[in-house]
N, C-alpha and C positions, 0 to 999 in steps of 0.2 A: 433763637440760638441758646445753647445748653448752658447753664452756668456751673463753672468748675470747682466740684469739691475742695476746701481745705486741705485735705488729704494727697491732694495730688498733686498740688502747690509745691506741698511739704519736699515729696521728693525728688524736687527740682533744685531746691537749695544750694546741694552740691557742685549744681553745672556751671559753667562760666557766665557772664551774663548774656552776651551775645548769643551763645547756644539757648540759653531760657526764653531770650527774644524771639528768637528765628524757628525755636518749638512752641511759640505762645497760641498761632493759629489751630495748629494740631492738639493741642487741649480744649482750646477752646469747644472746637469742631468735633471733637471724636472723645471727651468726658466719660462716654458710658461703658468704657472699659474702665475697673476703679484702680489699679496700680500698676505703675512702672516698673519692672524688673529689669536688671544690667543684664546682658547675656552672658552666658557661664565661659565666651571664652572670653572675656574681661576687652574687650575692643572699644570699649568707651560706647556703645549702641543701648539701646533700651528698648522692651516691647511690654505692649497692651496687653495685660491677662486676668482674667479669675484669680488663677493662681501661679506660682511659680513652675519653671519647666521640671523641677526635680521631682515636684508632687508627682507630676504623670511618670519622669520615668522611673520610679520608685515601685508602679503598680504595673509596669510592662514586662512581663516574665523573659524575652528577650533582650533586654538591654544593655550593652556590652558596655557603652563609655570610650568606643577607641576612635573615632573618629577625631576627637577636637583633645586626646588626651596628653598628646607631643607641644601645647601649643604654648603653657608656659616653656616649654627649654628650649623654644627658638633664638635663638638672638635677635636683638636690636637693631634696625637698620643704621648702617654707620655713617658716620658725616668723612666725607673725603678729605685725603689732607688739600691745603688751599695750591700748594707747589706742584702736586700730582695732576690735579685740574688744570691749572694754566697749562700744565707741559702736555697734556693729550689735547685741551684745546687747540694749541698754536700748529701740532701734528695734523688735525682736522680741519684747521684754514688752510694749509697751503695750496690744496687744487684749485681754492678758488682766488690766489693770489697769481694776478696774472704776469708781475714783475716783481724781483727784490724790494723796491722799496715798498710795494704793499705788503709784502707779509713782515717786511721791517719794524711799518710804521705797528701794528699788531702786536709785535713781539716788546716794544715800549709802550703800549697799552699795560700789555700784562705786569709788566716790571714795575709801572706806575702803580697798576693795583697793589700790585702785590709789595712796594713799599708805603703807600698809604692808607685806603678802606678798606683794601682786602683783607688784613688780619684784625681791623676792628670787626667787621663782619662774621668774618668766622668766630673768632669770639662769642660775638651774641651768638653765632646758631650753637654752638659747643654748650652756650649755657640752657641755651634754649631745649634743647636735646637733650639735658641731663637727667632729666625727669621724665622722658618720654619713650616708651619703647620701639614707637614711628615717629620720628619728627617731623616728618612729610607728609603723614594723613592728613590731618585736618586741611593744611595749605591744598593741597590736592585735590583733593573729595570738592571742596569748597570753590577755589577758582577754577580748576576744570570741567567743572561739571556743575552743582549745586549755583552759579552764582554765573553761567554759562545763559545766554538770556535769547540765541539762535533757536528754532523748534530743533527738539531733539530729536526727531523724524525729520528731515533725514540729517543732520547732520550727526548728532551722538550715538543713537543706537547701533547694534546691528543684530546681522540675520545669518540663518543657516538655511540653506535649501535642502531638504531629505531627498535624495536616489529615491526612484523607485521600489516597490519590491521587488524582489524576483518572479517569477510569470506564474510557477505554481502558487503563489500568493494574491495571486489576481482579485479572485471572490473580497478579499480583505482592502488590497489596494485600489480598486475599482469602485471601492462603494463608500462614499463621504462619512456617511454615519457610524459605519463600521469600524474605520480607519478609524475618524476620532473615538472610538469607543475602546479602540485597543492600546491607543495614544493613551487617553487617559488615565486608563489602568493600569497600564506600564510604570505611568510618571507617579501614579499612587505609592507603587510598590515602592520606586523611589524617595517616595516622601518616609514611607515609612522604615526604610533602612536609617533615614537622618534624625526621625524621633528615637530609635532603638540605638544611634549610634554605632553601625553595627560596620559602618564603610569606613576601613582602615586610612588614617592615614595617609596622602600619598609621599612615596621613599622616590626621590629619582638618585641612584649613586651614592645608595647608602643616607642621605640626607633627606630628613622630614621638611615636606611642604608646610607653609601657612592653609588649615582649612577657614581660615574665618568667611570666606565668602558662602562656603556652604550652610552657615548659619543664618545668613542672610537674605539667601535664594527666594525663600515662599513666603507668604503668608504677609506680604508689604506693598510698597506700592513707592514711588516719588510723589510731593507733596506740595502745589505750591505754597510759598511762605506769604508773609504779610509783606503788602506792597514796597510797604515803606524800606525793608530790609534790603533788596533786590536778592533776593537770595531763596532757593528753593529750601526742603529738607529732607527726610526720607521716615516715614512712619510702618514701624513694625508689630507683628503681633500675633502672638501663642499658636505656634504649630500645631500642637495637641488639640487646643480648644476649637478650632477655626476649620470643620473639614470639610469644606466643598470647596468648590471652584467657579467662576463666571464665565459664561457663555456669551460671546457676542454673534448676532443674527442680525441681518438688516440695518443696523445700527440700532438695536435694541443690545439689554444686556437681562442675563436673566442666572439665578442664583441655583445651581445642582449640585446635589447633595454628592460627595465621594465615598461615604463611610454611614453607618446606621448609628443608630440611639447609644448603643456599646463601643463608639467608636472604631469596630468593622469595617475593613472595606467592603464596598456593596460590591455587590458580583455583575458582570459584565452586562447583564441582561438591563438589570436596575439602572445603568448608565446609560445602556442602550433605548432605554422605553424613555427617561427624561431629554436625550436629544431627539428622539422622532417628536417627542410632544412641546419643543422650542419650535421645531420645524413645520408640523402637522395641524399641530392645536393649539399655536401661539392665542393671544388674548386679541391680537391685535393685526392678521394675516395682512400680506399686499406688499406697496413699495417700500423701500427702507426710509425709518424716520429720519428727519434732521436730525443728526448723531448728535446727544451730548458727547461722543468719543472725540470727536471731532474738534474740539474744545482745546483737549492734548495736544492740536500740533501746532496752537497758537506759540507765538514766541510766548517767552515764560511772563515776561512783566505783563502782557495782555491776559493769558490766564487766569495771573494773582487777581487783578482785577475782577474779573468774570467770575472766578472763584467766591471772591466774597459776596457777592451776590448771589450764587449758587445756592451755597450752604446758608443762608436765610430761612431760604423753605426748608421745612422737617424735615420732608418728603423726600427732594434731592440729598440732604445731608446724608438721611440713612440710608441713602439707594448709595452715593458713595462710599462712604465706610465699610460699606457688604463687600464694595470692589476692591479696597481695599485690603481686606481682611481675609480675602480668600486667598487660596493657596497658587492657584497661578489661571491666568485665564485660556480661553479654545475659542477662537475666532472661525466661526464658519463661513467663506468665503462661499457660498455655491451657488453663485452667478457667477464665479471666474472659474477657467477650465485652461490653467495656465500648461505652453507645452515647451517652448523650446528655453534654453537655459538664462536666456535676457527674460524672457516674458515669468520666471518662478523667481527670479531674482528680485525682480521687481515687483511681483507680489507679496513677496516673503518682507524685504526690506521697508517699504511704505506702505501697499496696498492701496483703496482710495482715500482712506485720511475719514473714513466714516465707521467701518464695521472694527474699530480699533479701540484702544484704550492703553495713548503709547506711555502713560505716567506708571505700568503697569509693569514690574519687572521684570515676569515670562510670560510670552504669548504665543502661544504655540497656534500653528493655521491651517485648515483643510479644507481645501477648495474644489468646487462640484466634479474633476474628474479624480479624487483622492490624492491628487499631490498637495504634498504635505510642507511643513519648514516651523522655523521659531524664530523671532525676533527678542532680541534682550533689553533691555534700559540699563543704562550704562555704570550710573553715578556712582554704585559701592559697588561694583563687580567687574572683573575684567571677564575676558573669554574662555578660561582656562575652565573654570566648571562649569559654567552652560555647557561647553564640549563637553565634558565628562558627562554630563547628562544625555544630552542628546544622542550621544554615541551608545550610549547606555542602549537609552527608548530605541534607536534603529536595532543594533543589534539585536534586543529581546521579539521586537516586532519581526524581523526576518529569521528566528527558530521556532514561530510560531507553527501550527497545525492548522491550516485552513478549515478545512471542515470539522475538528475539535473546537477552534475557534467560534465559527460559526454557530455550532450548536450551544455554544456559552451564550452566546447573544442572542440567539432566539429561545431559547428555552425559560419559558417563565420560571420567577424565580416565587418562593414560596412566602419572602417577606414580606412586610407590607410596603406598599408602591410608593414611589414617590414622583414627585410631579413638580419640573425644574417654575422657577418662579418669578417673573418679570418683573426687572429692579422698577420703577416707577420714577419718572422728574418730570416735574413744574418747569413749563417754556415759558417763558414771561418775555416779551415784547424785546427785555433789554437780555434775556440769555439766545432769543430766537437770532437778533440780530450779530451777535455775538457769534453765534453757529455760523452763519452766514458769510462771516466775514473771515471765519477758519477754514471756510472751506475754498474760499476764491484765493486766498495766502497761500493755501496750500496746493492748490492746482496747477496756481503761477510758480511757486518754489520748485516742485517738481518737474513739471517742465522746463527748468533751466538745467536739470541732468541729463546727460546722456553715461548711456550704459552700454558696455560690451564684455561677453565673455571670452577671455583667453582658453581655450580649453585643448589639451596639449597630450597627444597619444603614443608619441613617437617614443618618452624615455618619460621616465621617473627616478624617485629616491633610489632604486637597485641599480640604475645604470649609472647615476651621480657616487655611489657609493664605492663603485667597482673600481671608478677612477680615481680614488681618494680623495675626493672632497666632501666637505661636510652639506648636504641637503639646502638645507636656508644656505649659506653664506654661498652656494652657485647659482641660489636661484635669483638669488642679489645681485651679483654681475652679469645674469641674463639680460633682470631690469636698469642695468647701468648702461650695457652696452644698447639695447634698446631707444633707450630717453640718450643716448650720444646719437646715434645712428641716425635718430629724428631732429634734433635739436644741435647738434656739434657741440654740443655744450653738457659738463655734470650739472643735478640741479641738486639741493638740498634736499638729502632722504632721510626720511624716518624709520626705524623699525621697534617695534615695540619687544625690551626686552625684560622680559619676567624676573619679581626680585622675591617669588615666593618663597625665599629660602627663609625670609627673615619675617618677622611677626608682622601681620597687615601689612606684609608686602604685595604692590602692584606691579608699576612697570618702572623703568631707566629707559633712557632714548638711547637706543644704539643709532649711530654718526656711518651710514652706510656709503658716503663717499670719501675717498681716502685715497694719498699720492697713490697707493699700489695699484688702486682702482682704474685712476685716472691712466695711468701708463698703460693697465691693461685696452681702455677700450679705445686709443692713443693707438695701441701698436697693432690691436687689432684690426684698425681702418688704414693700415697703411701692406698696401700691398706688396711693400719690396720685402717687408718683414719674413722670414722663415717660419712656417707652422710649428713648429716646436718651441720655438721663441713664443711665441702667440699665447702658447698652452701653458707655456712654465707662467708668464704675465697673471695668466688667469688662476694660477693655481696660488701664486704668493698673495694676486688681491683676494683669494678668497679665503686663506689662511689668515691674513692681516684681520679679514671682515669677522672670520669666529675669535679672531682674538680679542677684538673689543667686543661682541656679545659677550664674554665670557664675563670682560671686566664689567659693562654695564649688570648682568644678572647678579652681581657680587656687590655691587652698591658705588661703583665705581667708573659712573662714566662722569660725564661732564652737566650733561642738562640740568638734572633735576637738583646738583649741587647748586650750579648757578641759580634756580631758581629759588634753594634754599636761602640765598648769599641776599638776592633780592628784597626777600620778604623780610630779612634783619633791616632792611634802611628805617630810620625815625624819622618823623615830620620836621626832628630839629638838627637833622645833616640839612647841611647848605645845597649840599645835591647829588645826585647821582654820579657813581665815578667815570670818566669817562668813556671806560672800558666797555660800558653799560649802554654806550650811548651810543658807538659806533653804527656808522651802516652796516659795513663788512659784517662783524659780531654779531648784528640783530638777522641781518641776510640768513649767515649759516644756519641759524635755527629757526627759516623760512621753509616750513616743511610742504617743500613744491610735490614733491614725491611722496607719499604718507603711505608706509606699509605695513604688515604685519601678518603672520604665519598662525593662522589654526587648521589643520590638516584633519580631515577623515574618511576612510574610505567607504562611509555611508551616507556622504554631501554628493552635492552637485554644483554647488553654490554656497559662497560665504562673504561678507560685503558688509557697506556702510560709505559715507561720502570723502571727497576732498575736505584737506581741512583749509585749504586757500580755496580762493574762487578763482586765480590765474594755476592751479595748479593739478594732481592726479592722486584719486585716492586707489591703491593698487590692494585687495586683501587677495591672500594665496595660501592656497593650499599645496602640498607636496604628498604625495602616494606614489606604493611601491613605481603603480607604470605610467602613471601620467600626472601635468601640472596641470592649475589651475588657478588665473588670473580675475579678478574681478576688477573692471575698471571704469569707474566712473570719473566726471568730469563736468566743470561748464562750456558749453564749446562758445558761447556766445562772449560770457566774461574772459575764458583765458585764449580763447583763438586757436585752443588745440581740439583735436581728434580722436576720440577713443578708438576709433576704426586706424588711422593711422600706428598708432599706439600699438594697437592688437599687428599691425604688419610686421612693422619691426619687432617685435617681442617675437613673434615666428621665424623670422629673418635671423635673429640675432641666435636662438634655440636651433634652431635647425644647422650652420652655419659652428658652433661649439660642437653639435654633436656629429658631425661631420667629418672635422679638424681629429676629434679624440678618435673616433674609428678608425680614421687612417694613421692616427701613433700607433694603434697595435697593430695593423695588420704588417704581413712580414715582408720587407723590402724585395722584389723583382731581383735575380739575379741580372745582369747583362749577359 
């Protein structure tokens, strides 16, 4: 093990001590970068480099600077007032009050808070926050994720399934190596739009987004920490400097170069001749090894463990830093020839838990009949710019020229060659068995999913549009009236809603079951009702539903204050307030139903798990003409049916758009 410069101690000084701790591995480990640089849009993150990012883009004759240049005049995410919260809370109990005196006994909850801890609380977070331009980062990053101890395959990550190409695209999407070869040169170009900073800003409605995640995207990795911590980290490092990417084959992983000596991208051929010779003229041809990948989908504290033993040998140390270090990985699946939209789903999402490396934050995948997908790691980034990426890569990939294309990749190239590099690790008895033990976890974990896709032709966002409602908030009372229809009952939903407006902003929980809701799928099951009645139900609970999205995107819903409110308690309060304690209170932000909208019309697939084991994790997409449900579940722990599920979601869809066709058409004269 390396022993860690003086120098690099030094610029740890600054950091809190806990953050010194919990980066203490990562120094340790990975030394032979010699200095820490903050990144330039000031997020409290740091990366391994030579030199600073400014030296390169000083010497980049394109470099604009606009991407990350709005990121100081964001605002600060705001702390809610403590009276706003209780009073949208007690709004968002009442469905599941099933008499007066229970949403009573709730309503003197809140009043107890809010004349005893509740303003000592907010206090602390008010002071807590005064210094900080995200008061929710760290708590966030940290207990949801980082300190998160479930394998993150499958329960945190997730995935996007790529459409096909189009048919004149065939020669490209038909052939694995070709596909990844155009994949990765897409995603190059990509990269090198974020070293030139050349990708504005995003404005939605006149208002500039947070890009800090786009700083974040490549060239990193998740990290486990030191045992004793429970807690992961995340290690970053120098875009400019770091330009290839890792290949995983067989459960092998093998090091290709993206860019030449001039830091260049290499031309398609060069990318093309280093995966025929992973594939062709591996070192080591035949069955796939016992995957160190494999490793990643240990729960995390088994990992830590393994890990330290890992990075013992030299060997494995530097074969992972390289994995690290590179700008994102290409998973060649080609022994899978996945077709219908469960079976890419399922590939894209876990795979077999071998040709993987899920600590990895982009993993893009192409499997033997060229269907394609990405899966992301979760822990500093939401979905919002992997979408932007990948929509990116489809698009560019479907204005290509087939046979212009083609002749890029077979036509040698004049440079000199290069030739991808097989990372190399030390199996020792205690990491073999170790392997062994990720992979039967991980076959038993897996197989306690079931998966179904909703895939829906009938109507899309244009026909949701034309009836004036807003896209998400109908396709939220699709999934309300659905989970009613099967269960009689609302359950507790999540939807994830974006608070990019504000510096390292992620999400606010939008609270998708709501009196208006309830009434609608109430009135919907009752057949003496009048269809117009039925329709206005449905159009107030869906008005209601963009109105709390609106206030959660604005820093103003309930959850994540309350979770702010939590983390102010001291070891020397006598105890938690009661409010805190309830069942009712802890039930509603039981998230039986877990949702969340990334939409593209070059998916086929987008997904991740339940976040209960009694409950449904629903991810959806919305396009012009058709929806699209991913739902996964355990049918053995919660007794429910993804097949079921997928009925009524048809039932319920079909049955809405039925009702509205017959509002317009024109009344029969007698």
């Amino acid at each position: 093990m390396r022993i860690c410069n003086m120098g690099t101690l030094a610029n740890l000084k600054h950091l809190p001590v806990t953050s010194r701790r919990a980066m203490h591995s990562a120094i340790v480990n990975y030394s032979s970068q010699k200095i820490q640089f903050p990144m330039e849009t000031n997020n409290g993150e740091h990366y391994w480099a030579e030199k600073p990012n400014k030296f390169y883009q000083e010497k980049r004759p394109n470099f604009q600077g606009a991407t990350f240049a709005k990121q100081q005049d964001l605002p600060s995410l705001p702390v809610p007032e403590l009276n706003s919260t209780l009073d949208k809370y007690l709004q968002t109990i009442r469905p599941f009050c099933n008499d007066v005196e229970t949403f009573e006994r709730q309503r003197l909850l809140c009043k107890d808070f809010l004349e005893n801890m509740g303003p000592v609380l907010q206090n602390r977070l008010m002071e807590y926050s005064s210094d900080k331009r995200n008061w929710m980062s760290k708590f966030w990053d940290d207990q949801s994720y980082l300190q998160y101890n479930d394998p993150i395959v499958p329960y945190v990550s997730y995935f996007y399934s790529h459409k096909p190409l189009p048919n004149h695209l065939s020669k490209i999407d038909n052939e694995p190596l070709v596909k990844a070869t155009a994949i990765i040169s897409t995603v190059v170009k990509f990269i090198e739009a974020i070293k030139d900073e050349s990708l504005p800003a995003e404005t939605i409605k006149s208002t500039p987004f947070c890009m800090n995640s786009f700083s974040l995207m490549f060239n990193n990795s998740r990290l486990p920490g030191n045992p004793q911590d429970n807690q992961d980290t995340n290690i970053f490092y120098s875009i400019y400097e770091n330009n290839f990417i890792t290949v995983a084959f067989k459960g092998r992983f093998y090091k290709l170069m993206t860019h030449d000596g001039n830091k260049k991208p290499l031309s398609e051929n060069e990318i093309w001749k280093q995966l025929y010779s992973v594939v062709f003229q591996g070192s080591q041809p035949g069955p796939k090894l016992k995957g160190i990948g494999s490793l990643t989908s240990l729960p995390r504290d088994q990992w830590r463990e393994v890990h330290l033993d890992l990075v013992k040998d030299p060997i494995s140390q530097n074969s992972l830093e390289t994995i690290h270090k590179s700008s994102f990985m290409l998973c060649l699946d080609l022994d899978q020839s996945p077709v219908t939209l469960e079976e890419k789903s399922r590939n894209c999402w876990h795979g077999d838990g071998i040709n993987r490396f899920y600590d990895k934050s982009l993993q893009f995948l192409v499997t033997g009949n060229g269907s394609s997908g990405f899966l992301a790691e979760h822990s500093k980034m939401d979905g919002t710019p992997t979408l932007f990426m990948n929509n990116y890569v489809c698009q560019q990939l479907k204005k290509l020229n087939a046979n212009e294309f083609l002749e890029k990749v077979f036509t040698p190239s004049s440079k000199a060659s290069f030739k991808a590099m097989e990372l190399p690790f030390t199996i020792t008895p205690i990491i073999n068995k170790a392997i062994e033990s990720a992979q039967l976890q991980f076959r038993e974990t897996i197989n306690e999913h079931d998966l179904r896709v909703w895939h829906y032709n009938k109507f899309g966002k244009t026909f949701i549009k034309n009836h004036g409602m807003s896209p998400d908030a109908f396709i939220q009372q699709v999934i309300q009236l659905a989970v009613f229809k099967y269960l009689k009952r609302p359950l507790p939903t999540y939807e994830a809603a974006s608070t990019r407006k504000y510096f390292k902003g992620r999400t606010e929980t939008g609270r998708s079951v709501s009196t208006a809701s309830l009434e609608f799928v109430s009135k919907w099951q009752n057949g003496d009702i009048p269809g117009a009645e039925k329709i206005q139900a449905l159009k107030r609970a869906a008005k209601e539903h963009s109105n709390y999205l609106k206030n959660a995107a604005n820093g103003n819903g309930v959850d994540r204050h309350f979770f702010g409110l939590k983390n102010m308690i001291k070891s020397h309060d006598n105890q938690a307030p009661p409010l805190f304690k309830d069942p009712l209170f802890n039930f509603s932000s039981t998230w039986l139903i877990s949702t969340s909208q990334l939409s593209s019309e070059y998916f086929d697939g987008y997904g991740w798990s339940q976040v209960y084991d009694n409950g449904f994790g629903l991810a959806y997409m919305l396009n012009n003409e058709w929806l699209h449900i991913n739902i996964v579940n355990k049918p053995a722990k919660s007794g429910l049916s993804v097949g079921k599920l997928h009925y009524y979601l048809s039932q319920a869809a079909d049955e809405i758009y039925e009702a509205l066709e017959n509002e317009n058409k024109p009344k029969a004269k007698l």
